[in-house]
Wavefront OBJ file of the C-alpha trace (Angstrom):
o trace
v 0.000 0.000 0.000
v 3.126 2.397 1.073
v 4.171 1.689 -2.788
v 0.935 2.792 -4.450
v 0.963 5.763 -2.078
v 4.290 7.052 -3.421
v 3.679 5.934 -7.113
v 0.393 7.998 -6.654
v 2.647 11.194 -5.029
v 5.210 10.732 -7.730
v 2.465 11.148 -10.384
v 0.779 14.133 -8.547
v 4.216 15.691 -8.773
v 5.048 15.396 -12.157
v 1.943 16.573 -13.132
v 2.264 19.683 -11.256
v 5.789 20.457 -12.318
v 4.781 19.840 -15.924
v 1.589 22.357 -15.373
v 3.826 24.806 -13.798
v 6.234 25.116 -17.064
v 3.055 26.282 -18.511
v 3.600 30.403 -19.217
v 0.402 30.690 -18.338
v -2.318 28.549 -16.174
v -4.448 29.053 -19.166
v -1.951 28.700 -21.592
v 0.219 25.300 -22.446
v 1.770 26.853 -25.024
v 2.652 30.026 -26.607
v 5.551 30.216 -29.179
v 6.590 31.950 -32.726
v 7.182 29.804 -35.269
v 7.853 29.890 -38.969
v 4.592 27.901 -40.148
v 1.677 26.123 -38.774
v 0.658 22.749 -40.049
v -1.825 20.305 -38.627
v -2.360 22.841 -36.008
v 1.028 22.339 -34.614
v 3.888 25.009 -34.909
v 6.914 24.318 -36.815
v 10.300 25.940 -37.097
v 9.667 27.661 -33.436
v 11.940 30.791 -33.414
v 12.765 33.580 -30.666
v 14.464 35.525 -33.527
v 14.414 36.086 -37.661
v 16.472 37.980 -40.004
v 14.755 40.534 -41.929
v 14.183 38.316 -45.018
v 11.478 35.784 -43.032
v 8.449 38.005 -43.866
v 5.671 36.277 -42.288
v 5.830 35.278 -38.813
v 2.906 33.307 -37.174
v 2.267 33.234 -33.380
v 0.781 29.953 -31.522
v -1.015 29.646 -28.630
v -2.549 26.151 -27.154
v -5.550 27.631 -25.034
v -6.861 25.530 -21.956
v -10.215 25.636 -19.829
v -11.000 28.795 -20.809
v -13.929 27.449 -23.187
v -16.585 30.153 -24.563
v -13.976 33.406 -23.459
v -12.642 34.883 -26.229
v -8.730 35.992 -26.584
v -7.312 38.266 -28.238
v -3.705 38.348 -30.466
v -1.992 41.902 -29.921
v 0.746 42.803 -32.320
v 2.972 45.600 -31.125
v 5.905 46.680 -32.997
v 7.802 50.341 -31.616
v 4.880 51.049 -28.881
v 1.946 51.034 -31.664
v -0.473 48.413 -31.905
v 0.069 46.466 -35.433
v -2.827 43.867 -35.137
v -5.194 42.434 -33.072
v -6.750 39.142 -33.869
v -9.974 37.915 -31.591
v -10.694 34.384 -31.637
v -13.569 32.668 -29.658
v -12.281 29.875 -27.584
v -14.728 26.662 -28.105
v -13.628 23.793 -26.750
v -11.074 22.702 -22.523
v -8.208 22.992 -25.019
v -8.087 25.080 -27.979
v -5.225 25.978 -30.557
v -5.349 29.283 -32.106
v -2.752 30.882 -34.454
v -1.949 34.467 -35.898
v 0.350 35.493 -38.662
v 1.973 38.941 -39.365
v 3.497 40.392 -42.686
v 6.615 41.724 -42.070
v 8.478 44.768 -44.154
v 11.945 44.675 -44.556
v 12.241 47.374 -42.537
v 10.272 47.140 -39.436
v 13.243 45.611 -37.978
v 13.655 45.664 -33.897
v 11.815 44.235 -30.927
v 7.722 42.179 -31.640
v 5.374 41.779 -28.839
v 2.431 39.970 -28.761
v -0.026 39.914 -25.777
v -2.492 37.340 -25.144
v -5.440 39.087 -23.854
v -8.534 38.535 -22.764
v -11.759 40.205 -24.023
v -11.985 42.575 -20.661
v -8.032 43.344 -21.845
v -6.718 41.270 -18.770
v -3.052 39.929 -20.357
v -2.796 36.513 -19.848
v 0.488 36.226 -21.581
v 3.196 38.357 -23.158
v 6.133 37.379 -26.047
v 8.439 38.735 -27.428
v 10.518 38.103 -31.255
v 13.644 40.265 -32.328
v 13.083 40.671 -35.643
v 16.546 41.537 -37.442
v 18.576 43.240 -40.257
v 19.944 40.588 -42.105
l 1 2 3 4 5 6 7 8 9 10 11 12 13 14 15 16 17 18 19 20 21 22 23 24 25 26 27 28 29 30 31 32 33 34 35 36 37 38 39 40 41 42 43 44 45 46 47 48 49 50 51 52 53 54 55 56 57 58 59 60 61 62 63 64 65 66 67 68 69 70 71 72 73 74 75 76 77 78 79 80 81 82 83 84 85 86 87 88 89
l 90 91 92 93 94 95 96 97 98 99 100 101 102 103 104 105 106 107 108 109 110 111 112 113 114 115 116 117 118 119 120 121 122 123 124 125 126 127 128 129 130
């Protein structure tokens, strides 16, 4: 019984270490990346040269069914884009893109917000000269 206990405890732990990785409670995921396929990022990045020209940003959404959330592009303190997606299912993958110019070269944001404008999550993505 003392060995099913700790088994059980040993679960419970790894669970909760794995949840708390999460950047967000509500959030298992939240990356750049240089495509999206099968609603899966691919080619995640933290930086790009100034060629890339598109950039998506993934999020994988959790229990936060029937909210919506909202994808805030900032580039040099002004607000670039903002994407709203309604959240309809416990665990829900959303994705926006941005078209880059050559020259808006320098430090991305992108806040994760909620419809009442509560930030669940912020990222950032250095965007280059090449």
């Amino acid at each position: 019984m003392k060995k099913i206990a700790t088994a059980i405890l040993g679960l419970f732990l790894s669970f909760s270490a794995l949840a708390h990785e999460w950047p967000h409670e509500n959030i298992s995921e939240a990356v750049f990346a240089i495509n999206v396929e099968d609603r899966a990022p691919i080619d995640i990045v933290e930086e790009a040269d100034n060629t890339l020209g598109k950039i998506y940003f993934f999020t994988n959404i959790r229990d936060l069914k029937g909210e919506y959330i909202t994808h805030r592009w900032i580039y040099d303190d002004n607000v670039m884009s903002n994407v709203r997606f309604e959240i309809l299912g416990p665990r829900w993958r959303i994705w926006s893109t941005k078209n880059l110019w050559h020259s808006w070269v320098g430090e991305w944001k992108v806040q994760v917000l909620l419809d009442d404008a509560t930030m669940l999550y912020e990222k950032t993505f250095n965007y280059k000269h090449q």
